[in-house]
C-alpha positions in Angstrom: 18.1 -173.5 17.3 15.8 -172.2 14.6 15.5 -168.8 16.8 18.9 -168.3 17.5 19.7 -168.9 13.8 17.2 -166.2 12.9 19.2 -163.7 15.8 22.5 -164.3 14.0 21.3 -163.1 11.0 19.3 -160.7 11.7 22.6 -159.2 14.2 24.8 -159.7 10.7 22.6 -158.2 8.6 22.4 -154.7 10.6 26.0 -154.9 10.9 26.9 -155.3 6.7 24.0 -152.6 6.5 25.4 -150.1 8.8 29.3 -150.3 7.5 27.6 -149.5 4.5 25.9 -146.8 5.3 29.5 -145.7 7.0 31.2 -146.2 3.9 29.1 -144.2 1.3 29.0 -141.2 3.9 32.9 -141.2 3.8 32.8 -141.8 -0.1 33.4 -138.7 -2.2 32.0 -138.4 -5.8 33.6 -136.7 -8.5 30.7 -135.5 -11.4 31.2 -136.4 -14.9 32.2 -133.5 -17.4 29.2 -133.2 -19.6 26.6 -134.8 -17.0 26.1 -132.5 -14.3 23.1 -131.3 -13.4 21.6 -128.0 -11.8 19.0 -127.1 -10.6 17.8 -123.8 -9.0 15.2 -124.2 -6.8 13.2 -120.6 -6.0 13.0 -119.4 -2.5 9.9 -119.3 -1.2 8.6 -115.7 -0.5 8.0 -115.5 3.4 4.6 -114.1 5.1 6.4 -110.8 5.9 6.9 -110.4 2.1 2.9 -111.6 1.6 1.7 -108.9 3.8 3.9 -105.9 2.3 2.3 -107.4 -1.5 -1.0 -106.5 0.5 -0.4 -103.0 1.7 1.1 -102.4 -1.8 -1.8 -103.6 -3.4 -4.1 -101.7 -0.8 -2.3 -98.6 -1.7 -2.5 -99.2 -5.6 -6.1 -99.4 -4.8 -6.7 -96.2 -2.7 -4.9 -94.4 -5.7 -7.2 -96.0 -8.0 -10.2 -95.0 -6.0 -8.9 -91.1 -5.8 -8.1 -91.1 -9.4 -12.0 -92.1 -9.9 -13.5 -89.6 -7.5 -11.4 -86.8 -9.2 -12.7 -87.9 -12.3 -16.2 -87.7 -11.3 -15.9 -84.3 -9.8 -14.8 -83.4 -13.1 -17.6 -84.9 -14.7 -19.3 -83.0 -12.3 -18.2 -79.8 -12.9 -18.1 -80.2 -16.9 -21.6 -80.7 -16.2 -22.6 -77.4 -14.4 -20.4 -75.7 -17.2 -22.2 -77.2 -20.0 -25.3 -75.8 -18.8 -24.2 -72.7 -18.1 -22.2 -72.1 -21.0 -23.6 -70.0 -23.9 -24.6 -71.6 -26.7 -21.9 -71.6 -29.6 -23.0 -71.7 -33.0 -20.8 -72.1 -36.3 -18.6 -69.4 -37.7 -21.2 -68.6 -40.6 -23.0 -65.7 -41.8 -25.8 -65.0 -44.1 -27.2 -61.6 -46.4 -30.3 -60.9 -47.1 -32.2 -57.9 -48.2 -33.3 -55.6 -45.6 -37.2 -56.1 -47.5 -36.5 -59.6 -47.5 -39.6 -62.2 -48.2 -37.6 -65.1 -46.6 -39.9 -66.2 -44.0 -37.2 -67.2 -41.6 -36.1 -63.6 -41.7 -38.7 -61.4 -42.1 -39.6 -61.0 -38.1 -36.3 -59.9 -37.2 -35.4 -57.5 -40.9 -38.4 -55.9 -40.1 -37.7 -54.7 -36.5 -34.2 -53.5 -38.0 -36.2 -51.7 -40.8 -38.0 -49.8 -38.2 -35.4 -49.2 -35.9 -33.4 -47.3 -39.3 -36.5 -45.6 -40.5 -37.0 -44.1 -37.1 -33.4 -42.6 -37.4 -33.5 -41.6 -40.7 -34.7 -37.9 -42.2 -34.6 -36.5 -45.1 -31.9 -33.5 -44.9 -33.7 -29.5 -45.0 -31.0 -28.5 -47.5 -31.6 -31.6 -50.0 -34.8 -31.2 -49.9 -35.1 -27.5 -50.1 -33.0 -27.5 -53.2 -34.8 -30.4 -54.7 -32.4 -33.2 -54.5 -33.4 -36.8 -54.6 -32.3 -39.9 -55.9 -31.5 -43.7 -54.9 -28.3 -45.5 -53.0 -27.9 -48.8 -51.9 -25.6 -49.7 -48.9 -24.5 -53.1 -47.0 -24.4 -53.5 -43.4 -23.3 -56.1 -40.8 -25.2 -57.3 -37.5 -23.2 -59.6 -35.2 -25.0 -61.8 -32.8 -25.2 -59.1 -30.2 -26.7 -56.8 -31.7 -23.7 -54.7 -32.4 -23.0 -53.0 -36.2 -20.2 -54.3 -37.5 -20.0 -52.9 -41.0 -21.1 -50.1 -43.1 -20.3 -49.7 -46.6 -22.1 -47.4 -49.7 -22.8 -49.9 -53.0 -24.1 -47.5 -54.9 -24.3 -43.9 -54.4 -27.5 -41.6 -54.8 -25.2 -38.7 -56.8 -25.6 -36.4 -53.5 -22.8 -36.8 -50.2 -25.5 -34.8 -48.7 -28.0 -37.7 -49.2 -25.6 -40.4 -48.4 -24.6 -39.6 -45.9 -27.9 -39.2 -43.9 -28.7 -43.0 -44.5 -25.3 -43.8 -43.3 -26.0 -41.4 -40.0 -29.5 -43.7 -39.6 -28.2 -47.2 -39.9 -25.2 -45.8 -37.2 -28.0 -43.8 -34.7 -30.1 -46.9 -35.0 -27.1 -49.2 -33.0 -26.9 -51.3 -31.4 -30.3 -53.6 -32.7 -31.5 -56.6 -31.6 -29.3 -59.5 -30.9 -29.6 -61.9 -33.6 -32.5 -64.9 -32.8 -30.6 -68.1 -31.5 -32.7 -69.9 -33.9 -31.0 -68.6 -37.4 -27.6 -70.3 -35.7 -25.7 -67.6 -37.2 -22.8 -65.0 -36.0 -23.4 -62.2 -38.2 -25.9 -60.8 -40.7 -25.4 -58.7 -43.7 -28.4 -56.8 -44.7 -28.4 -54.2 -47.9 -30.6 -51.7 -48.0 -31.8 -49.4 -50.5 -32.5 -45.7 -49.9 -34.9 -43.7 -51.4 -35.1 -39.9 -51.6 -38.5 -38.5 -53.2 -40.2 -35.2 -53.1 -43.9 -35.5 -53.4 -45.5 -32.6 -55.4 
């Protein structure tokens, strides 16, 4: 009896449970105003989508890569130039007297000195007719050697004799190039001309 009691209720209660299952499938819900409830859920991104995130990446990283090679054939290159490029020095110049005792100047003045004094005469027709005196003139050097600039200071009182120390400062061109060590671009160097007649 006891087992067939337990059947019967276990037979009802599967029956009471399944209408009600039945019933709150057929049941439609209406949401309150001012209680619903969203909520978005994201999609997940599929393996397809996973692999093209990899190529992209891959290609970000090739581009990467070239970037960095380019950059060190540059270095590369800026390199070679830098030792192959002439040394630049600042846009200075100095003057000093073509006798000068300035140590740092004195080698190179006096291969100047000799190239002018080499050049320069003393005219037949000043000296002939006796004339002598004293003019001081200025002259420019660039780093190459070239002469930049002539001009007179201070004349001697004779064209005639003037003008011959200006022909020997120009038939002594083109001097030395300036030593790299004075770090200069041009020199000014004034000289002084003397015209004497021994008796």
């Amino acid at each position: 009896m006891e087992k067939q009691g337990f059947k019967v209720f276990l037979i009802i209660s599967i029956t009471v449970h399944l209408c009600i299952i039945f019933l709150v499938g057929n049941l439609s819900f209406k949401p309150i105003k001012g209680h619903t409830l969203t909520v978005e859920i994201p999609p997940l991104s599929s393996k397809p989508k996973e692999k093209s995130s990899n190529a992209k990446f891959a290609k970000h990283s090739v581009e990467k890569s070239l970037q960095l090679t380019s950059i060190h054939i540059g270095s590369n290159n800026i390199i070679e130039g830098y030792k192959n490029r002439k040394p630049s020095y600042p846009k200075r110049e100095d003057t000093i007297l073509l006798n000068t005792r300035n140590p740092k100047y004195i080698p190179y003045s006096s291969e100047i000195k000799r190239k002018i004094e080499l050049a320069w005469e003393y005219p037949y027709k000043a000296k002939k007719e006796e004339m002598k005196g004293k003019l001081t003139l200025i002259f420019s050097i660039l780093r190459n050697g070239d002469l930049a600039g002539l001009q007179l200071l201070q004349s001697s009182g004779f064209p005639i004799l003037d003008n011959e120390a200006f022909n020997a400062v120009r038939l002594a061109a083109p001097y030395y190039p300036i030593p790299q060590t004075m770090e200069i671009n041009k020199l000014n160097f004034i000289a002084t001309f003397e015209y004497r007649i021994n008796y």
